[in-house]
C-alpha positions in Angstrom: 24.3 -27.7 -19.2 24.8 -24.6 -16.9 24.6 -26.7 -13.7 26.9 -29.3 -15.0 29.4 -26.8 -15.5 28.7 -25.4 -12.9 29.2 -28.7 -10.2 32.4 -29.6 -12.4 33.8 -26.2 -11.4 33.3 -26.4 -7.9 33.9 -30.4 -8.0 37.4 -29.5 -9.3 38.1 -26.1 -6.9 37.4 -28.2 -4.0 39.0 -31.6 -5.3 35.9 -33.9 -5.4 33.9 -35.5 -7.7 31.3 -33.9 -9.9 28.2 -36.7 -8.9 29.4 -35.7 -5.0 28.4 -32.2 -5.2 24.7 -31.2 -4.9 23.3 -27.1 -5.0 21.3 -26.3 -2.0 18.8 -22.9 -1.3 21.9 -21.6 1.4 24.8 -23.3 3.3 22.4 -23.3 6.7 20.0 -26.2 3.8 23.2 -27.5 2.8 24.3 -28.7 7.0 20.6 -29.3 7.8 20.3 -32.2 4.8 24.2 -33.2 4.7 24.1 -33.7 9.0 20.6 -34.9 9.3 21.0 -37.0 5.9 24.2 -38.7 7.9 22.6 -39.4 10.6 19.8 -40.8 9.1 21.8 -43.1 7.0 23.6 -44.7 11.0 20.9 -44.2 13.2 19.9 -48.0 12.9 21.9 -49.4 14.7 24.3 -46.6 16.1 21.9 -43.6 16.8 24.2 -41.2 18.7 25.3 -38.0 17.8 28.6 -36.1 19.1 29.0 -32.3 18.3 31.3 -29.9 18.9 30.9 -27.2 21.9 31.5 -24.4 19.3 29.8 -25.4 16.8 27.9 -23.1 14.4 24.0 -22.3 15.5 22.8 -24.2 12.3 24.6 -27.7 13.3 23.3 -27.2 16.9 19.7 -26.8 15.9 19.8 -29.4 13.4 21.5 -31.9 16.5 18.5 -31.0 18.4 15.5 -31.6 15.6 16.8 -35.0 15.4 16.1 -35.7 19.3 19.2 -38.3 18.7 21.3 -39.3 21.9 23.9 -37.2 21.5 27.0 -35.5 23.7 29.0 -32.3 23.3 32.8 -32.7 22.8 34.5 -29.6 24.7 36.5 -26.8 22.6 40.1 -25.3 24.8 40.9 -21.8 25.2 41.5 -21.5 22.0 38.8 -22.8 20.5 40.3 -26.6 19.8 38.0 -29.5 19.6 41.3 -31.9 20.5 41.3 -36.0 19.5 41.3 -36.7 23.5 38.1 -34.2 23.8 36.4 -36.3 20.6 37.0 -39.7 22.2 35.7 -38.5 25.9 32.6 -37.5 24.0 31.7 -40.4 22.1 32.9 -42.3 25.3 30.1 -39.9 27.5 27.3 -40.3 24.5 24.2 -42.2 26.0 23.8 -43.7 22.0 26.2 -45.8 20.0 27.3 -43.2 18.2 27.1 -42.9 14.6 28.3 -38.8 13.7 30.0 -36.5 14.6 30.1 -33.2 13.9 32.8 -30.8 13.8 33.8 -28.1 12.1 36.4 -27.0 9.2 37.1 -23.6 11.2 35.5 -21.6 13.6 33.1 -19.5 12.3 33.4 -16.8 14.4 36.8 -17.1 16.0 38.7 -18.7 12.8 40.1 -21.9 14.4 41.0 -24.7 12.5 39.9 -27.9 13.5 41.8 -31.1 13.2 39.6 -32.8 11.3 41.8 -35.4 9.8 43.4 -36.4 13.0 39.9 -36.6 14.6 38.3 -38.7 11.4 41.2 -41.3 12.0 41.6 -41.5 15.9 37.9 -42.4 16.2 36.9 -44.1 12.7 33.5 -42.7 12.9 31.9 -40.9 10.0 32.5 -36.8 10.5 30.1 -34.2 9.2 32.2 -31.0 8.5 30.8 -27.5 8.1 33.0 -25.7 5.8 31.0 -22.5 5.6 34.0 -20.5 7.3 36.7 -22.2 5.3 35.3 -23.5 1.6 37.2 -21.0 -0.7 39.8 -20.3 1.6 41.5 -23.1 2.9 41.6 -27.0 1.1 39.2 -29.1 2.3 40.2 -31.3 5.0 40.5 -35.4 4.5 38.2 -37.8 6.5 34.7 -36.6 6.2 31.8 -38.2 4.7 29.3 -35.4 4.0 31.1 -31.5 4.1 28.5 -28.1 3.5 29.5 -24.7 2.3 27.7 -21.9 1.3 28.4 -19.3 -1.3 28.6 -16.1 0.1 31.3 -17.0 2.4 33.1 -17.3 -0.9 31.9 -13.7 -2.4 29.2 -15.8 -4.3 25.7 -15.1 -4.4 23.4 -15.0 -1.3 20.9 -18.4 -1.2 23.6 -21.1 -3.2 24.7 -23.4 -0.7 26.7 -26.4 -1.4 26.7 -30.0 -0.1 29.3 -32.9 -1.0 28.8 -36.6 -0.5 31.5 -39.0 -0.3 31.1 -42.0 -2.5 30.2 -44.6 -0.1 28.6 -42.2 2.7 26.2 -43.9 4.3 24.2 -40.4 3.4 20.2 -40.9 3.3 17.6 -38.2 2.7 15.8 -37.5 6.3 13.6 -34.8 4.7 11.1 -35.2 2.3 11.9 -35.4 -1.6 10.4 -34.7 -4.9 11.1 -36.1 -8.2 14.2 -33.6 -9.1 17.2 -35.5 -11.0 19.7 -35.0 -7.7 17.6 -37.2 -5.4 19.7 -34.9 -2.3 18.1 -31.8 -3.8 14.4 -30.4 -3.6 13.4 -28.0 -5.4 14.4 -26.1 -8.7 17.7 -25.0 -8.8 18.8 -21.3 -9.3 20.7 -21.6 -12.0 22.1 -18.1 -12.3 23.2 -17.5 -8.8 24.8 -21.5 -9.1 26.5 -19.9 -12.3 27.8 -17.1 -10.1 29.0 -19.0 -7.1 30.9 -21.4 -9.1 32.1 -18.7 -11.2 33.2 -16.8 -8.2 34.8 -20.2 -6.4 36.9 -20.3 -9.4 37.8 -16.7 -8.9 39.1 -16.4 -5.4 40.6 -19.7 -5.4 42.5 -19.0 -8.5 44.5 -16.3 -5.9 43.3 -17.7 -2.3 47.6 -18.2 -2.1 48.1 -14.2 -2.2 45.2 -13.8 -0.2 46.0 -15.6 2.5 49.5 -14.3 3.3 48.1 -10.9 2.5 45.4 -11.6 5.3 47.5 -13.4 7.3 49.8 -10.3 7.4 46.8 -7.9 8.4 45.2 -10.3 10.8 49.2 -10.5 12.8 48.8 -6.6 13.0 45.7 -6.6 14.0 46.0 -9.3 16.8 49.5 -7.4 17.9 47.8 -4.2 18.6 44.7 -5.5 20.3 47.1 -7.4 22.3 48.4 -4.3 23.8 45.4 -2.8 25.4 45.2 -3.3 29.0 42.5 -6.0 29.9 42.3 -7.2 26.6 41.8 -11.0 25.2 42.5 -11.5 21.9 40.8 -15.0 21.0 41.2 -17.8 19.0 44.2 -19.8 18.3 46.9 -17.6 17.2 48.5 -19.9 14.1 45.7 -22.6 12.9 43.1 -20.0 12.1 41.5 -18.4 9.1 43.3 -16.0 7.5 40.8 -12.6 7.7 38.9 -13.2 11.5 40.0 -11.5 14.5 38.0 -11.5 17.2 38.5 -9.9 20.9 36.7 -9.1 24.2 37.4 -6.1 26.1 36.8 -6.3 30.1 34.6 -3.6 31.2 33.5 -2.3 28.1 29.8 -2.8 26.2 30.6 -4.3 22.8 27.4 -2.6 20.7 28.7 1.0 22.7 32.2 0.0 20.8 30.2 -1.1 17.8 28.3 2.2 17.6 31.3 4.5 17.7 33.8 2.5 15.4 30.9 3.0 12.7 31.0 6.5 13.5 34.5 6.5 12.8 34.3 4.1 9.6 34.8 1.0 10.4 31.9 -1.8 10.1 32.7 -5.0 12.6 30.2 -7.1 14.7 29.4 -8.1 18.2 28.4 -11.0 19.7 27.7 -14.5 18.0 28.6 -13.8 14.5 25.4 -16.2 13.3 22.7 -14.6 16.0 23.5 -11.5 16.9 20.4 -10.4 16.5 19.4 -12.4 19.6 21.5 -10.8 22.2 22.0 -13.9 23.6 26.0 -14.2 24.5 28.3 -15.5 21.8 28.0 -19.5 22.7 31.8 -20.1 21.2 33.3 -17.6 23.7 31.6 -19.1 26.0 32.0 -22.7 25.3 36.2 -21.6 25.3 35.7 -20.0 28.4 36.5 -16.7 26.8 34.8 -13.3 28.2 31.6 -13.0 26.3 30.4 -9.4 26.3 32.6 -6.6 24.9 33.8 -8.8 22.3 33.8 -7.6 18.6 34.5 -9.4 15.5 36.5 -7.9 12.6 36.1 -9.9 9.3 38.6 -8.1 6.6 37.5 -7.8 3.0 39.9 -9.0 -0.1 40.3 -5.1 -0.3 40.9 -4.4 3.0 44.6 -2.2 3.3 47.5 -2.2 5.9 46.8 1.9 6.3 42.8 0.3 7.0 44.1 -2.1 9.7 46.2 0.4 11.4 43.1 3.2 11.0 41.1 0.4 13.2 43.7 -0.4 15.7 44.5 3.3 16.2 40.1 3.5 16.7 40.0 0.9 18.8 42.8 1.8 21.4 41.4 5.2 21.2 38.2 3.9 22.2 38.5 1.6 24.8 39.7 3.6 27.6 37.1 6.4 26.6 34.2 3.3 26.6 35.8 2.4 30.4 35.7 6.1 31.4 31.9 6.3 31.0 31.5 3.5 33.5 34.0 5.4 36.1 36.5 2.8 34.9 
């Protein structure tokens, strides 16, 4: 009873239907089974694969387990997977191709991709990861199989969520078990389920005050970044989320700028945003031809204040020069 509630009340936050919905162990599960379960279901007869040059590290790996032909559709400056780039792409792909893979928004830069327009200029079935977006913004039309995840949201760590369009040619490419969801394996955690569904329910009741509050911050934020000298504030400047900012900073170390903004309060990331742990450089910067070291990427909190914004921009132009200094800069 619990999880039917539960899959109504995310069914009807993200306009879908209930029997499309199905609880996965994280939103990394939920693309790995909703891309390679597309692909499986068009491999037949049209086995190749397009994804997108920003993509999130989860699609990418998932791309290459399935060894499918496949070709990368290029992202702009701003991080834009355009229609003309999708076509090229499925025009280059050595395989007929069957997928493709785009995302909702970027996850690290906050893009929004047109997803629709893409869906309709190439009439191919689109997987969508929504991890960035679900709670935030409406899902877009045109997909077949979409994945989010619940602590994007504010919902419990290890809930994921995958939907299936009616009529997706959608088939399990991973072994099953006898669970009643034959896109599911394994038990279900009910009471984190409970909570990300409750907490879907909660931030989209208010996701309209949210955003313009965000969107308000964010403005700020990309206005004062803007003004220090060398500076590239990324990411398309309208059709974003509403709490990202991300920027690079020529000549300057982004874990040095890391380090000290923690020592003055503020917590923000450098990097890929899904493998910074790596050290590799941040594959969407690169991919938009964006400088990829001395980057940092500021997420805001639903609590996060104007007098908190300014407090960072005031640290951060503060810093920067100091961080160049060190270097004889």
């Amino acid at each position: 009873m619990v999880l039917d509630n539960a899959r109504d009340v995310v069914a009807d936050t993200l306009g879908v239907r209930a029997d499309e919905v199905t609880f996965t162990s994280s939103g990394t599960d939920a693309v790995h089974r909703g891309l390679l379960g597309l692909h499986a279901g068009t491999r037949r007869h049209r086995p190749g694969l397009v994804l997108g040059a920003a993509e999130h590290a989860s699609v990418r790996h998932a791309v290459a387990w399935s060894a499918a032909p496949q070709a990368e559709a290029r992202v702009d400056s701003d991080g834009v997977l355009t229609v003309d780039s999708a076509l090229e792409a499925v025009a280059r792909c050595p395989g007929q191709v069957g997928v493709i893979a785009v995302q909702a928004a970027n996850h690290e830069v906050g893009t929004v991709q047109p997803v629709a327009e893409i869906a309709d200029a190439t009439g191919l079935p689109l997987f969508v990861d929504a991890c960035a977006s679900m709670g935030r913004l409406p899902l877009p039309s045109g997909w077949a199989v979409a994945a989010g995840s619940a602590h994007k949201w504010g919902g419990p760590a290890g809930v994921g969520v995958m939907v299936v369009r009616k009529g997706a040619r959608w088939r399990a490419a991973l072994p099953g078990d006898d669970r009643a969801d034959p896109r599911s394996v394994g038990f279900e955690n009910v009471p984190a389920i409970f909570g990300a569904a409750a907490a879907l329910q909660a931030v989209w009741a208010d996701a309209a005050d949210t955003d313009r509050r965000q969107r308000h911050l964010t403005d700020l934020l990309r206005g004062r970044l803007a003004q220090i000298p060398d500076t590239d504030v990324v990411g398309h400047p309208i059709q974003r989320l509403p709490h990202l900012v991300t920027a690079s900073f020529l000549y300057v170390d982004g874990e040095a700028l890391v380090v000290e903004l923690d020592r003055a309060g503020f917590a923000v990331a450098s990097g890929s945003a899904c493998a910074a742990s790596t050290l590799e450089p941040s594959a969407v910067l690169a991919a938009m031809g964006a400088l990829t070291h001395g980057n940092i990427r500021v997420s805001l909190t639903r609590d996060t204040t104007e007098a908190d914004v300014i407090g960072l921009a005031d640290a951060i132009t503060d810093l920067v020069p100091r961080l160049r200094a060190r270097v004889g800069l």
